[in-house]
C-alpha positions in Angstrom: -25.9 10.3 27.2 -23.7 12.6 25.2 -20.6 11.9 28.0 -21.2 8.1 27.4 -21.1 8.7 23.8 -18.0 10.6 24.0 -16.4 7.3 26.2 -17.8 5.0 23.5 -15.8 7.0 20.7 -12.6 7.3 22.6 -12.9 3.6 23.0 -13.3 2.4 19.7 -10.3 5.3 18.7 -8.0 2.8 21.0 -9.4 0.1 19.3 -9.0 1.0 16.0 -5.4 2.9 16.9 -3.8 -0.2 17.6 -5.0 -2.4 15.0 -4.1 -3.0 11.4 -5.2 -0.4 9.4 -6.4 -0.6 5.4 -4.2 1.5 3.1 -6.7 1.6 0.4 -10.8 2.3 0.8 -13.0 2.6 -1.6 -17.0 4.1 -0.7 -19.7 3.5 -3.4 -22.4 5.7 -3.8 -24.9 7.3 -6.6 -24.8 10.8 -7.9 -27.4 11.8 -5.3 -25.9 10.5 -1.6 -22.8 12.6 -2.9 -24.9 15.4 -3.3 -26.7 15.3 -0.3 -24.5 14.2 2.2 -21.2 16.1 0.4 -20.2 17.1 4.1 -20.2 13.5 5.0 -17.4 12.8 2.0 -15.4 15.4 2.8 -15.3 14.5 6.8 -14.7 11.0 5.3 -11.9 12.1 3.9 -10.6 13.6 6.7 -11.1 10.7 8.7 -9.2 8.6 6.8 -6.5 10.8 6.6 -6.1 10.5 11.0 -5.7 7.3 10.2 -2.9 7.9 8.0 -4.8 5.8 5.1 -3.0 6.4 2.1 -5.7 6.0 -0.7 -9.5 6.8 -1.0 -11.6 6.2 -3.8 -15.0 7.1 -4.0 -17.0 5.7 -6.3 -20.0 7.4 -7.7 -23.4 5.8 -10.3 -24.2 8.3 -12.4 -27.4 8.6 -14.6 -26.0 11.4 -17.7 -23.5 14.0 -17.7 -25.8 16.9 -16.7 -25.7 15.5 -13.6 -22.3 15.3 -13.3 -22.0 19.4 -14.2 -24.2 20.3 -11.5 -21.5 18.3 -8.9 -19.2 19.7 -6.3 -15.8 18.3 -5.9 -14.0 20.5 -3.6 -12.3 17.7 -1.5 -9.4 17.3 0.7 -6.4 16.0 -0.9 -4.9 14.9 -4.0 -7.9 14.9 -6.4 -7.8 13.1 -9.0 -11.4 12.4 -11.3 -11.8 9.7 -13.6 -14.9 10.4 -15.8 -17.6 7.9 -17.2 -15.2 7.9 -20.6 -12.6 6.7 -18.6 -10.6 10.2 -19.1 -8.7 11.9 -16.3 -8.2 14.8 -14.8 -6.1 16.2 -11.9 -6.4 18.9 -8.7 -4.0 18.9 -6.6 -5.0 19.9 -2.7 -2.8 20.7 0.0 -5.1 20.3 2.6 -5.1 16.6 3.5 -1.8 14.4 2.4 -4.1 11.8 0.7 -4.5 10.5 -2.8 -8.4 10.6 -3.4 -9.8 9.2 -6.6 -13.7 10.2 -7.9 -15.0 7.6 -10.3 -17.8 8.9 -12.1 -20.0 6.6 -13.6 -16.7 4.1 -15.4 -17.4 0.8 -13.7 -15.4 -2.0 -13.8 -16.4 -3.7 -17.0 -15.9 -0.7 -19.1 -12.5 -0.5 -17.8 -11.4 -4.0 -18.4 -12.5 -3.3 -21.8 -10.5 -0.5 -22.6 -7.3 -2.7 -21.0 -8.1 -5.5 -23.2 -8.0 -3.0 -26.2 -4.9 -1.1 -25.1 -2.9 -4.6 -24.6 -4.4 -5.7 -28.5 -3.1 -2.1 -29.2 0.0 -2.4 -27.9 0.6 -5.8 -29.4 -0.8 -4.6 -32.8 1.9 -1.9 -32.8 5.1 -4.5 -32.3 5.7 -3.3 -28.8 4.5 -6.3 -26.6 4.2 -9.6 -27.2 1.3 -12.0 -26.8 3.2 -14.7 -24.9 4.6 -11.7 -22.1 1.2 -10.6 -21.1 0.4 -11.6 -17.7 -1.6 -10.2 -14.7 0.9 -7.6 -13.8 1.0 -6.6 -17.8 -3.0 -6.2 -17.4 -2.9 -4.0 -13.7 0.1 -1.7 -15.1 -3.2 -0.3 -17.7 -6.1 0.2 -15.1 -6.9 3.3 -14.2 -6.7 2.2 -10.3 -3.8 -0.3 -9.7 -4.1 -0.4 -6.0 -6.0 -2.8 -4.8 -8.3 -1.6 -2.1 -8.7 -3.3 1.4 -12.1 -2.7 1.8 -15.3 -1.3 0.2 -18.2 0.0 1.8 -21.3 0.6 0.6 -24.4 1.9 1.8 -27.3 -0.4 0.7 -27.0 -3.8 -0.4 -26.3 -3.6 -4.1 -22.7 -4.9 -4.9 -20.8 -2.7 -6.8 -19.9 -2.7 -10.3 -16.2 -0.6 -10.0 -12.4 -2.0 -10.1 -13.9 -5.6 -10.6 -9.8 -6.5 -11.1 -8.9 -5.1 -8.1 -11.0 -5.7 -5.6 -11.5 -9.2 -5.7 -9.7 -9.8 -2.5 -10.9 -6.7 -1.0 -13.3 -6.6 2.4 -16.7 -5.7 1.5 -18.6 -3.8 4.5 -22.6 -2.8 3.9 -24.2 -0.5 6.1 -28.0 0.7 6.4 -27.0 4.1 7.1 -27.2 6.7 4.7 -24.3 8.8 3.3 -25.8 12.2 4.4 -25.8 10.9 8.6 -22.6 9.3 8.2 -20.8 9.8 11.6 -17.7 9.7 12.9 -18.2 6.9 14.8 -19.9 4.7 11.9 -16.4 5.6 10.5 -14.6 3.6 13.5 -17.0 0.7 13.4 -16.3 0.2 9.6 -13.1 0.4 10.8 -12.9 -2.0 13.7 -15.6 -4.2 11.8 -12.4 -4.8 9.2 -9.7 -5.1 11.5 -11.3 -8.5 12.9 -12.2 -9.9 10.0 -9.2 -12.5 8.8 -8.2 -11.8 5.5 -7.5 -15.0 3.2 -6.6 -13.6 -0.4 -8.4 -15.9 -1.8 -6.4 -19.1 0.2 
């Protein structure tokens, strides 16, 4: 069984190789599934690095900030963590050339929000005006500006982070929990995306 395992994972690696591969993925959890299956993130983040995916952002529910003290955020790559305040701060790895983001807790809402009030703060000030705001005015203030390709979450709850960005982006639910995430759940979120045809919206 193993050796037929071992075939099946070489065969969706071909698969997956030759395909069109997302630049951007986002995984939603709660503060929990990162604590528990932490060795599942950071293999995640390896993962997506083999496939030379340039951004990750993980996205994580938080409950208080005590909870966010007693949290572990020793992963590969360019670390960047946005806290639920919407304040930033930086780590930069060396392991693993990929930009990884940690949400903690500032959904999508919140930071729409805080754009509308920079943008009013902006034009208060003399330094934009109303009629020049547009879509690209609004994305140049999010804290994310890359759109992901596609968001998977374990569990069926859709999630409440980048609600700007993503609204375009493939959304892929799985029943398997964060802590038993395996490589080859990896390559069938993967393949899963690569035959989906993406519309934008058309």
């Amino acid at each position: 069984m193993e050796f037929i395992r071992r075939l099946y994972i070489k065969k969706l690696e071909r698969e997956v190789l030759t395909g069109v591969k997302p630049q951007h993925i986002v995984v939603v959890a709660n503060a929990d599934e990162f604590k528990q299956g932490f060795d599942a993130f950071q293999n995640f983040t390896k993962w997506c690095n083999l496939l030379d995916v340039k951004i990750l952002t993980i996205c994580l529910h938080v409950s208080d900030e005590d909870e966010i003290k007693n949290m572990c955020f020793k992963i590969p790559g360019k670390l960047r963590i946005i806290t639920p305040d919407g304040e930033e701060r930086n780590e930069d790895g060396t392991e693993l050339d990929i930009n990884v983001n940690v949400i903690l807790g500032y959904g999508g809402r919140i930071e729409l929000l805080d754009t509308v009030r920079k943008i009013a703060a902006k034009i208060k000030e003399g330094k934009l005006r109303t009629e020049d705001v547009d879509a690209k005015t609004l994305e140049s203030f999010l804290k994310i500006r890359e759109p992901p390709d596609l968001i998977i979450r374990a569990g069926e709850e859709i999630p409440d982070f980048l609600i700007w960005q993503s609204i375009y982006s493939e959304l892929y639910f799985t029943d398997i929990r964060w802590e038993s995430f395996r490589y080859i759940d990896f390559l069938r979120c993967i393949r899963e995306y690569q035959r989906r045809e993406r519309r934008y919206g058309k």
